[in-house]
C-alpha positions in Angstrom: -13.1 -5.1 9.6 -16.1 -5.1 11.0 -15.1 -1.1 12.3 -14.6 -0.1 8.8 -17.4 -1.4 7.7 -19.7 0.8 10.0 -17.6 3.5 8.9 -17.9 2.9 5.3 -22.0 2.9 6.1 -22.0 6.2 7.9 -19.5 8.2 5.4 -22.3 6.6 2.3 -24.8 8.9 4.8 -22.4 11.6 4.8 -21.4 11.5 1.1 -23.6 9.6 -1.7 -21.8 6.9 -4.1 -22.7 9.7 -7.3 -20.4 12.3 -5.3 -17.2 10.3 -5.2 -17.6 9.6 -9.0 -18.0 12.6 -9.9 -15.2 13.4 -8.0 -13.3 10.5 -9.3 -13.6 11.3 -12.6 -11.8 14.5 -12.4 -8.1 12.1 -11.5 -6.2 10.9 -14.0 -4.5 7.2 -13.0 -1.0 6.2 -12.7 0.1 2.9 -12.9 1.7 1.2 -9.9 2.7 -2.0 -11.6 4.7 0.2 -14.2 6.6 2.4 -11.9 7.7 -1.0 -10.2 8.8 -2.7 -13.4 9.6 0.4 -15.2 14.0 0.0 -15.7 16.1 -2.1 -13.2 17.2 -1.9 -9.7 15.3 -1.6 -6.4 11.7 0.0 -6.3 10.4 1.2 -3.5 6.9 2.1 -2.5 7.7 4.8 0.6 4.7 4.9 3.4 3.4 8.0 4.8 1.2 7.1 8.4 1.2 8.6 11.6 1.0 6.3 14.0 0.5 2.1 13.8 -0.4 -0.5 16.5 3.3 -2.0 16.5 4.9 1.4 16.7 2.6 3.6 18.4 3.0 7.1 16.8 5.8 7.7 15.0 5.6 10.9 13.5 4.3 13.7 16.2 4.9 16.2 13.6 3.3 14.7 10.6 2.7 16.2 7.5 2.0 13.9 4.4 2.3 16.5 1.7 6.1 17.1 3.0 6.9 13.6 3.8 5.7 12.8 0.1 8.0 14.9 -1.5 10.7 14.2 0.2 10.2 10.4 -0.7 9.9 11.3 -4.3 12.8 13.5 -4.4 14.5 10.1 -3.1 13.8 8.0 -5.4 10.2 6.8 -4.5 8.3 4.6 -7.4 5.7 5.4 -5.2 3.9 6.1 -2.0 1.3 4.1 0.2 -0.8 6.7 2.5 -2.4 5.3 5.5 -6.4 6.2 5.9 -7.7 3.7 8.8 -9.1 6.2 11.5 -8.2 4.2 14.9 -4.8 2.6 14.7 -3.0 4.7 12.0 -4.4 7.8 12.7 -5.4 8.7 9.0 -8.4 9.6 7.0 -8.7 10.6 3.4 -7.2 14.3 4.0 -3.3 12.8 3.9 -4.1 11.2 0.6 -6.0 13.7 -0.8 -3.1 15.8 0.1 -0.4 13.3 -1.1 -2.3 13.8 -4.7 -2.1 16.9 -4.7 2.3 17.0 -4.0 3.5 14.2 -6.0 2.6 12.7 -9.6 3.8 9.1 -8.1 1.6 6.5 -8.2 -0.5 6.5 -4.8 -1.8 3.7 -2.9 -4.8 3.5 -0.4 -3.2 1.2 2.4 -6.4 0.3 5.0 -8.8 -2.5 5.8 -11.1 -2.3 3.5 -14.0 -3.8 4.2 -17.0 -2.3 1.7 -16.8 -1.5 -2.2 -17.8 2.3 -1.1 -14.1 2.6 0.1 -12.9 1.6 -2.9 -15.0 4.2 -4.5 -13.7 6.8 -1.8 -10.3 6.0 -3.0 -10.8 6.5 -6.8 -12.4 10.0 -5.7 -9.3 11.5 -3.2 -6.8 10.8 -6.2 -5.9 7.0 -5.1 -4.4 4.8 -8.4 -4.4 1.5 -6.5 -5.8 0.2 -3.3 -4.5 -2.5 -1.2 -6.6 -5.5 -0.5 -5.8 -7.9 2.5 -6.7 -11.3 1.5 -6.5 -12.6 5.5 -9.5 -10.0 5.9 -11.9 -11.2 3.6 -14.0 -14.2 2.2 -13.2 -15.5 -1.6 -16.2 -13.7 -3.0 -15.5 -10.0 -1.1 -12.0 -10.4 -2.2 -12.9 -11.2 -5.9 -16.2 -8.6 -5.7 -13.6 -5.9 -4.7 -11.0 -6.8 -7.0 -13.7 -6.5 -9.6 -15.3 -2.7 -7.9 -11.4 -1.7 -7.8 -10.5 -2.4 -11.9 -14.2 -1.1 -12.4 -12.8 2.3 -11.1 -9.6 2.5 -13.0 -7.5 1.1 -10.0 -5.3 -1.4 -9.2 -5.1 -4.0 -6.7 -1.9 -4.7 -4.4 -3.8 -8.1 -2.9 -1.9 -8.9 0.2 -1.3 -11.8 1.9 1.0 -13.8 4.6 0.5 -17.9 4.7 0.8 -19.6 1.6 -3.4 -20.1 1.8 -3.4 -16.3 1.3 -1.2 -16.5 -1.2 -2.8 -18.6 -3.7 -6.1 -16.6 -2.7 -3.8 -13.4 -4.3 -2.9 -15.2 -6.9 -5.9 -16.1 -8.1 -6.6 -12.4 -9.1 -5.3 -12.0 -12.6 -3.9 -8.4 -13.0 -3.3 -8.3 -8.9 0.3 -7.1 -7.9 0.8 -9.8 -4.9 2.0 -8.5 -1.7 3.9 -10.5 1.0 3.4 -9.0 4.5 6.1 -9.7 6.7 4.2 -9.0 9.9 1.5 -11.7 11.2 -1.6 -9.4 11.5 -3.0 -11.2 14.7 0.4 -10.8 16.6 2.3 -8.0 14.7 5.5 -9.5 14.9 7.5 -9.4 11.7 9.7 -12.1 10.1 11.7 -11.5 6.6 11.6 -15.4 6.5 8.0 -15.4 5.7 8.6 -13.5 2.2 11.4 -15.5 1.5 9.8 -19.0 2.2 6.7 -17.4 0.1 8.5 -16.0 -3.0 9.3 -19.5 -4.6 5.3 -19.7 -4.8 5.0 -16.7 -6.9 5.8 -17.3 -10.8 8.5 -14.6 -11.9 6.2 -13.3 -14.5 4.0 -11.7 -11.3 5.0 -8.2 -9.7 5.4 -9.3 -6.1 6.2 -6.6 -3.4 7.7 -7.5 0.0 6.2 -5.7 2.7 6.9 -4.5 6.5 10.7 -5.3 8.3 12.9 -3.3 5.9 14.9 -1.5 7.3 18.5 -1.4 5.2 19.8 -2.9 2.5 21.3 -6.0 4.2 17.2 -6.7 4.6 16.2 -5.9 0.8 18.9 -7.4 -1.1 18.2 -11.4 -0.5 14.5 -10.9 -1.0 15.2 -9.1 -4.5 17.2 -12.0 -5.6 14.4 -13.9 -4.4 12.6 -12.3 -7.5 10.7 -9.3 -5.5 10.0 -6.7 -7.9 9.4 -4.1 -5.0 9.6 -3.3 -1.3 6.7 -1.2 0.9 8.8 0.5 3.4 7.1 3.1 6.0 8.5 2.9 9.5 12.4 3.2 9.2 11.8 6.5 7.0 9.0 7.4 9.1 11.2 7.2 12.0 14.3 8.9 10.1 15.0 12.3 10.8 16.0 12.9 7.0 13.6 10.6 5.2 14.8 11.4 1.7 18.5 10.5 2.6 17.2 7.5 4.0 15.3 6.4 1.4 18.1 7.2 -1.2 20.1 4.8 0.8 17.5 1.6 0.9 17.9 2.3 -2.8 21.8 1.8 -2.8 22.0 5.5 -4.1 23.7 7.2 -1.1 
């Protein structure tokens, strides 16, 4: 956090705050939380990242614009774009370039750690913005909330202990995100969500994050009551992400 927040202090030097809204105000928003309530059945929110810490890189050839139609031609409700610099090996070209593909729903997945991000996201097209509880204090996380619904965007608040939970919870209009993988160790375990989902009252749009790999994965956590499933690696790694994608979705 404490990386993103020197970055977020030398891209304010770079661009000023009254640039991005200006910029932000030419975007339309989509609503997340619709496209994953909108019908029945699965919903999946497809990721599009180069490269992650677990993984390494995972996409040599990586081309967001591509990888986003291809998920939406699949059945995508929508797509999560990776922007953290280090790690993930993104910036705010791949989203601004997922915008401009798809008319899904887009999500700005990174650590955000200042309000200015939040304010970079409204301007490159973003419609929500992921907020990892684990990463910040009870006022950030409320302050951002707040900047984010300010802006027109939604919050996917994200969290993996039952602490974090409630923390997620405690933002009204958040959609509540389970993360499967421990941040500090970056193993995954699909028994976290499932422990966690009894926590989360039904009327709440709860997505299950990271581990997904096939159906046999996603179907006990949707009759857990999970509204949705963030799924980036196992497409990411599939040489024919679409067909992949049509099959998490039980539409092969």
């Amino acid at each position: 956090m404490a990386e993103r927040r020197a970055d977020a202090a030398e891209a304010r030097r770079r661009v000023p705050l009254a640039a991005l809204e200006a910029e932000a105000a030419r975007h339309a928003r989509r609503s997340l939380s619709a496209a994953l309530t909108a019908g029945s059945g699965v919903r999946i929110v497809a990721e599009v990242k180069r490269a992650s810490p677990s993984a390494g890189l995972l996409r040599p050839d990586y081309r967001p614009d591509e990888l986003a139609r291809a998920y939406a031609a699949g059945g995508a409700c929508g797509i999560s774009v990776l922007t953290e610099p280090r790690r993930f090996l993104g910036e705010g070209a791949h989203l601004r370039a997922v915008r401009a593909a798809v008319d899904l729903p887009v999500l700005r997945k990174d650590f955000l750690a200042d309000a200015y991000q939040i304010a970079e996201a409204a301007a490159w097209g973003a419609d929500a913005v992921l907020l990892i509880v684990a990463g910040l204090d009870a006022p950030q996380l409320r302050d951002f909330y707040d900047e984010a619904e300010g802006r027109g965007l939604e919050v996917l608040a994200e969290a993996h202990t039952e602490r974090e939970l409630e923390a997620a919870l405690a933002l009204p209009r958040a959609l509540v995100g389970v993360n499967s993988r421990d941040l500090k160790t970056l193993r995954t375990d699909l028994s976290v969500p499932a422990r966690l989902a009894a926590l989360i009252p039904r009327e709440r749009v709860s997505v299950a994050e990271s581990g997904i790999r096939s159906r046999r994965d996603l179907e006990p956590l949707e009759a857990l009551g999970y509204r949705g499933f963030l799924v980036g690696e196992a497409l990411l790694r599939s040489a024919d992400p679409r067909r992949t994608l049509a099959a998490l979705l039980g539409r092969d």
